[in-house]
N, C-alpha and C positions, 0 to 999 in steps of 0.2 A: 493416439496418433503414433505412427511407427516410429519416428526418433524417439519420441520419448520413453517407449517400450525399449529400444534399443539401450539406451541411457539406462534405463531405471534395469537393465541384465547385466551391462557391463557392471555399475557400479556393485550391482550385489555380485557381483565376483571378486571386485577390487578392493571395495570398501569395509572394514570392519565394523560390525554393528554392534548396537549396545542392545542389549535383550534382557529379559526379568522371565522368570518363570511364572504360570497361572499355578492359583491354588484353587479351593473351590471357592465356589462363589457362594453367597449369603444374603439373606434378603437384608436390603439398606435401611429397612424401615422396621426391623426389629427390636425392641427394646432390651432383651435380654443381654450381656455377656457374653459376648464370642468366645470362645475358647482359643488357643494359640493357632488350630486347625482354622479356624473359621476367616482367618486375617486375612486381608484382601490386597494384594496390592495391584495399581493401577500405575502405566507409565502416562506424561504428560508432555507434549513437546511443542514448544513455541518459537518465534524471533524477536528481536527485536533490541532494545537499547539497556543499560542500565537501570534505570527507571522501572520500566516495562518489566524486567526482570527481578526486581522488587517487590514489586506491586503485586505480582503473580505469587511468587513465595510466599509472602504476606498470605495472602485466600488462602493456598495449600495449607498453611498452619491453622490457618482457622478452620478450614473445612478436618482436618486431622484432629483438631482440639473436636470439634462436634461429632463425629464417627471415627473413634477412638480404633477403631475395626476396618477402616482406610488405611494404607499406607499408598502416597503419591508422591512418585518418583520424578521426577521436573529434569528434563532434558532441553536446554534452551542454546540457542545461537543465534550471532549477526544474520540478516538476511543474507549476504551474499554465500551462496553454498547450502541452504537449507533447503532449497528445490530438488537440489540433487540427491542430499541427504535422503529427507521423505520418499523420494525417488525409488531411493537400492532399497530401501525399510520396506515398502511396500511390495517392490518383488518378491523380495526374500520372505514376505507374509512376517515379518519382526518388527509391523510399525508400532507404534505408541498406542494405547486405548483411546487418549482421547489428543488430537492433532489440532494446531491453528493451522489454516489452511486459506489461500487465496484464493477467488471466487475462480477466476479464470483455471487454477489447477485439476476442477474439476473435470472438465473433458477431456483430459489425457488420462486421465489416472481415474477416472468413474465412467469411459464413455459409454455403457449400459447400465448405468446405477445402480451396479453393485461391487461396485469398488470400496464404499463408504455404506456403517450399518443407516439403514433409514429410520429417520429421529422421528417419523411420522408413526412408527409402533412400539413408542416406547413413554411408558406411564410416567415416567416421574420427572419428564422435560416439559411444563405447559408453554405448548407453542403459539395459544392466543396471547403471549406477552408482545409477542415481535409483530412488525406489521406486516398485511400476510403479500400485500406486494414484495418484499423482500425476498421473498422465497423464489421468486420466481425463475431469477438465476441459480439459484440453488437446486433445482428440484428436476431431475433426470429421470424419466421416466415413471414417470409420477413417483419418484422416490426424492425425498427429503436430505438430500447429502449433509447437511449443513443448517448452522442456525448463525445469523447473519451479526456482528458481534456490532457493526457499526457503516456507515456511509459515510461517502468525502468527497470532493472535488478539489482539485488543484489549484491553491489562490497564491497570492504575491501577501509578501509578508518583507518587510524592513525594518535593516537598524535603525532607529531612531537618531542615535548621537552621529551616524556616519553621514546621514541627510542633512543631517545642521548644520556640522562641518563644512560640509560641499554649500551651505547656501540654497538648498535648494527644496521643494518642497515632497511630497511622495506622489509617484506618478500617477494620473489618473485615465492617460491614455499611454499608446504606444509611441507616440512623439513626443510625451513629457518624459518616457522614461529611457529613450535615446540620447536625449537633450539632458538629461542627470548623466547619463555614464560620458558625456560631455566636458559637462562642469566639471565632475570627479576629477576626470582625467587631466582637467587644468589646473583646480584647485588644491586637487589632494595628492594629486598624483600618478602617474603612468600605471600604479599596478594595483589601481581602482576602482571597482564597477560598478554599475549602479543594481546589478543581481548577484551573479556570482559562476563560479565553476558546475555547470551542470552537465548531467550524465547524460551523453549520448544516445543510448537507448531508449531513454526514459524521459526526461522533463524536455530536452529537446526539443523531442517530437513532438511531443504533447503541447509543446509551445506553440510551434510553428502550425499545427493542426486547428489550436484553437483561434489563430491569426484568421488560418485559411476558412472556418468555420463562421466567423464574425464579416467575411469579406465575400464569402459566397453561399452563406446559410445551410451547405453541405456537411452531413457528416462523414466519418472519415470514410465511412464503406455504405455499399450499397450497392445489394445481391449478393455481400461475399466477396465483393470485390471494390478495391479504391475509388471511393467516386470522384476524387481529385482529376481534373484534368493534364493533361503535359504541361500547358501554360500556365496551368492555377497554381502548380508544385514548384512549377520553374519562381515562378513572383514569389512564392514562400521560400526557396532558397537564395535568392536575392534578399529576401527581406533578414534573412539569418546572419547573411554576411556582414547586414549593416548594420545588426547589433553586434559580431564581432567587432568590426571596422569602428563603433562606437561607443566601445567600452562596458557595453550593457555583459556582455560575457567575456571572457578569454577564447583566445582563440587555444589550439591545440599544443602547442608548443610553450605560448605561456603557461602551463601547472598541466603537470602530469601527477598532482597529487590525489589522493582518493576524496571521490566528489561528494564530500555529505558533510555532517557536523563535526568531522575530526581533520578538515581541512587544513593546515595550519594559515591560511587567505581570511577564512570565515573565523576562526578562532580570533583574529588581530584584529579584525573590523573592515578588513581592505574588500571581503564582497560583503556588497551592502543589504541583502537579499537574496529572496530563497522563493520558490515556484515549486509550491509542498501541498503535500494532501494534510487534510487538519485534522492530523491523529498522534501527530510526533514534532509539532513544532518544537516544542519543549526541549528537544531536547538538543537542536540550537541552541535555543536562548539558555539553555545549561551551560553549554561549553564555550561561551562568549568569555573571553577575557575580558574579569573583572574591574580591571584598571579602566576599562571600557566607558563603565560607568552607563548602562544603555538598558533599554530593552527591545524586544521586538514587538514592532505595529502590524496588525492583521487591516488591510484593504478593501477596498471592494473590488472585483473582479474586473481587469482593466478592459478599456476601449475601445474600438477602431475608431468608431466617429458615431455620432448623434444616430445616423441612416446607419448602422451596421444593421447584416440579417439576419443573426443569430446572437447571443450571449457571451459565446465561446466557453461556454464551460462543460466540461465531461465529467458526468459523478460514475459511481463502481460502491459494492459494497467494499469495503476496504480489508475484513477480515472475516471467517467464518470456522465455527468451530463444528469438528465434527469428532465422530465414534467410529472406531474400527472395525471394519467387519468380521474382523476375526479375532474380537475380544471376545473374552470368556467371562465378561460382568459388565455386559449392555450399559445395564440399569443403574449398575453403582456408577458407570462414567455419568450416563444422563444425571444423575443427581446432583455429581459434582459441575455439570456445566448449568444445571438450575441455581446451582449455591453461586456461584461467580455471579450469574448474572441480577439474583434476587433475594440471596440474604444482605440485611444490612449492615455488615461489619464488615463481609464481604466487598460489596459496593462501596463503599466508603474508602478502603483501601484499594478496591482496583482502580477507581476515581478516573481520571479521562486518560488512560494509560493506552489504551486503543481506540482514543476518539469519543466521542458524547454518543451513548450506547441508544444503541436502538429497544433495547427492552424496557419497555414505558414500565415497568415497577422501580427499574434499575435509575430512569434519567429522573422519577421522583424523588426515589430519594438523593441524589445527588445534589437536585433542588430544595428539598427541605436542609441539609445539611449547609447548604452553601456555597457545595462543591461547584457549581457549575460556574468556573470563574476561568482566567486566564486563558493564555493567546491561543491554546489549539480550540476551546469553546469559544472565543471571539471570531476563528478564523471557521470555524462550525457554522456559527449565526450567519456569517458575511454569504458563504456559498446556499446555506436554504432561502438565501433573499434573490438569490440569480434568478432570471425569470426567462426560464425555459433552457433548460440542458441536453445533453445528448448522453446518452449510456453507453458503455464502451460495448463494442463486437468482444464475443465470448472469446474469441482467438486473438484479439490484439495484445493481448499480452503472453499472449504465448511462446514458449520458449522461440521457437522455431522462428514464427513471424518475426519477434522482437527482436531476433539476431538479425532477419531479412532487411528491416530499413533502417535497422541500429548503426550496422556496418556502412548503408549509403549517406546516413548522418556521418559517421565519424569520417569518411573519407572524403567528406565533400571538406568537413572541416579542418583534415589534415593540408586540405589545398588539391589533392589528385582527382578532382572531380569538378566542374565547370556545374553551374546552375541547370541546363539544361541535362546533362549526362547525368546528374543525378535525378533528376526529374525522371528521366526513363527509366533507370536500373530503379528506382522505388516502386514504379509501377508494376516493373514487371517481375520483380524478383519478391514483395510483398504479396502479390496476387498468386504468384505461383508456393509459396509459404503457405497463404491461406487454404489453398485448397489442399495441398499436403496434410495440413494440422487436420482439416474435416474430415479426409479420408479416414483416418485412423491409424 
C-alpha cells in the first residue's frame, strides 16, 4: 500500500539501522568443523514482553549450543514502534534473516510475494507440522510468507481478589458486566472498573464489533467494505458510552496512562479486567501487585442474550515467523525456526511464550512435559470452545485502516463526537482506508 511504502522511505532516511555483515554460507547439516571462515551469523528480530524475551534467548543458546557454526544475533522490542522499525529494515533491504511478523503486515510489505523468502522451497522447515489451513493467510501468491507461530481470539480475563471485593460474581453477559463496574463504583470505589483502560484502536473496537456481531450476526466487512449499518454503529456507540458511563472502562480523561500491563490502575487492582488475545495474559498477572494476593480468571466468551446471532468472537493468527528474502543462509534460518518450533529443549523453554503453538510436535511435547498449564492455555481452551468465529479482513489491522476508526473511537470518547457523527465518519473514513490499503 502507498503509505506504507511512503513510511517504510522515509524511515530508511531517518532511522538508524542495525546491520551484520554476510559471511559465506555453510551447509547446516554438516558434521565436520567449520573453520573461523565458515561461521555463519544470522540476525533475529522479535517483540514482545520480558518473558518473551527470555524465553527466546533461552532457544538462541540452545540452538548456538547445537550448531556451534550459528551465531544469532536477537534484536528484540515492545510492540509499540516495531512496525515501523521492520518498516525502514526492509526498504533499506537491512532487515533481519529471520523476522516475527503480524499476519496482517504481510500485504503491505509482500503485496506480490516476494517481499518474504518463500518457506515453501526450503528443506529443512517441514511444513506438514502446522495445520495447512493456517497457511492460508499466509500464502501470497502461492508463495508461503510465513509459518504461523500460533492462533488467538480476544476473551475477558479478571482479577479474582478485585471481584470478591466488589461482591460480585465474573460477568457472563453484557448486563452482568455493567452491573460489576456498578457495584465497583459503589463498593470500591470511583476509580474502579469492572475491565479496565483500553486502547482505542485496538480492544475498543474490537469490543464494540464483537457486541455488534452477536446482535446482528454481521461481520465487521463485507465486499471490502463495513457491513455495519449507520443505525447498527450508532447503537454500538451508544452501547460504549454506557460502559463508559458504568464504570466498565474509563472514559478519556480519567488515565491517560499507557494501556497494557505497565498500567499503574492494572498494576493496584483498580481495573479489574483485560479483553486480551491468549498469548500474553501472563504477562498481566506478572505485573499484578503482589500484596494483591490474586490471580487472573480466563472466562468464557461473554453474551448478548440466549437468541444472540453470532458468537462474537474474532480469531487471527497471532504471530508468524518468516525468512528474508535477501538472506544469504535461507536454509540455516529455516533450521533454526524448525529448532524453536520442534526440538525439545527448545519447546520446553519457549513454552507458551507466544500462545499454545500450532505446530502439533511442539503442543505434544508441551503436553507430555506438563507444560500446557496456566491462564494464557486456559484462556486458549475457552476461545477453541466458541462455536463459530469470524476471521478478521486482511486490512483490518492495518496500519492505515486502524488509524481510520481508531481516531473515530478516540474522539467519540474524548466527548467531540455525538453517537451518530461517529457512526458516519467510521463508515466512511474506514471504507475509504480500506480501499487505499488494497490499492497499494
Amino acid at each position: 500500500m502507498k503509505k506504507i511504502l511512503i513510511v517504510m522511505i522515509v524511515l530508511a532516511l531517518t532511522v538508524s539501522l542495525m546491520g551484520c555483515g554476510n559471511t559465506e554460507q555453510t551447509t547446516p547439516n554438516d558434521n565436520s568443523t567449520p573453520s573461523e571462515d565458515d561461521q555463519i551469523t544470522l540476525r533475529m528480530s522479535w517483540w514482545g514482553g520480558d518473558a518473551r524475551h527470555n524465553a527466546t534467548l533461552e532457544v538462541i543458546d540452545l540452538f548456538e549450543a547445537a550448531y556451534p557454526h550459528i551465531t544469532v544475533v536477537p534484536e528484540y522490542t515492545a510492540f509499540d514502534g516495531h512496525f515501523e522499525r521492520m518498516a525502514a529494515q526492509l526498504v533499506g533491504r537491512d532487515e533481519p534473516d529471520i523476522m516475527q511478523v503480524n499476519f496482517n503486515w504481510y500485504y503491505g510489505f509482500s503485496p506480490d510475494g516476494e517481499g518474504f523468502y518463500d518457506l515453501s522451497t526450503l528443506e529443512n522447515l517441514n511444513l506438514s507440522n502446522w495445520p495447512a489451513e493456517n497457511f492460508e493467510v499466509l500464502t501470497i501468491n502461492g508463495k508461503i510468507q510465513g509459518i504461523p507461530i500460533s492462533i488467538g481470539t480476544r476473551g475477558f480475563v479478571y482479577n479474582e481478589a478485585i471481584y470478591e471485593q466488589a461482591g460480585v460474581p465474573f460477568p457472563e453477559t453484557w448486563d452482568d458486566l455493567i452491573q460489576a463496574g456498578i457495584t465497583m463504583r459503589e463498593v470500591l470505589g470511583p476509580d474502579y472498573y469492572s475491565l479496565g483502560n483500553l486502547r482505542h484502536d485496538f480492544e475498543i473496537p474490537q469490543l464494540i464489533f464483537s457486541y455488534l456481531a452477536q446482535k446482528t450476526g454481521k461481520n465487521i466487512f463485507e465486499n471490502n467494505e463495513v457491513a455495519y449499518t449507520e443505525e447498527e454503529l450508532t447503537d454500538g456507540f451508544e452501547f460504549l458510552q454506557t460502559l463508559i458511563d458504568s464504570n466498565v472502562i474509563p472514559d478519556f480523561h480519567a488515565d491517560s496512562s499507557v494501556k497494557n500491563h505497565e498500567n499503574p490502575n492494572w498494576i493496584a487492582g483498580r481495573y479489574a479486567g483485560i479483553f486480551n488475545w491468549n498469548s500474553n495474559n501472563n504477562i498481566y498477572e506478572a505485573n499484578l501487585d503482589p500484596s494483591l494476593n490474586t490471580q487472573l480468571v480466563a472466562v468464557p466468551f461473554i453474551k448478548l442474550s440466549d437468541n444472540q446471532l453470532h458468537s462474537g468472537g474474532f480469531d487471527k493468527v497471532l504471530q508468524a515467523w518468516s525468512i528474508s528474502a535477501n538472506t544469504s543462509h535461507p536454509e540455516e534460518a529455516a533450521l533454526f525456526l524448525e529448532f524453536i518450533s520442534t526440538d525439545r529443549d527448545a519447546v520446553v523453554a519457549h513454552g507458551l511464550n507466544r500462545g499454545t503453538p500450532l505446530n502439533k510436535v511442539a503442543e505434544a511435547i508441551l503436553a507430555e512435559e506438563g507444560l500446557l498449564v496456566g491462564i494464557d492455555y486456559e484462556a486458549y481452551v475457552l476461545a477453541s470452545q466458541i462455536e463459530g468465529t469470524y476471521s478478521f479482513h486482511p486490512f483490518f489491522e492495518d496500519n492505515t485502516v486502524r488509524s481510520a476508526y481508531g481516531d473515530v473511537f478516540e474522539r467519540f470518547i474524548m466527548g467531540n463526537l455525538s453517537p451518530r457523527n461517529a457512526a458516519e465518519e467510521l463508515i466512511r473514513d474506514t471504507n475509504r482506508a480500506v480501499k487505499e490499503a488494497m490499492q497499494g
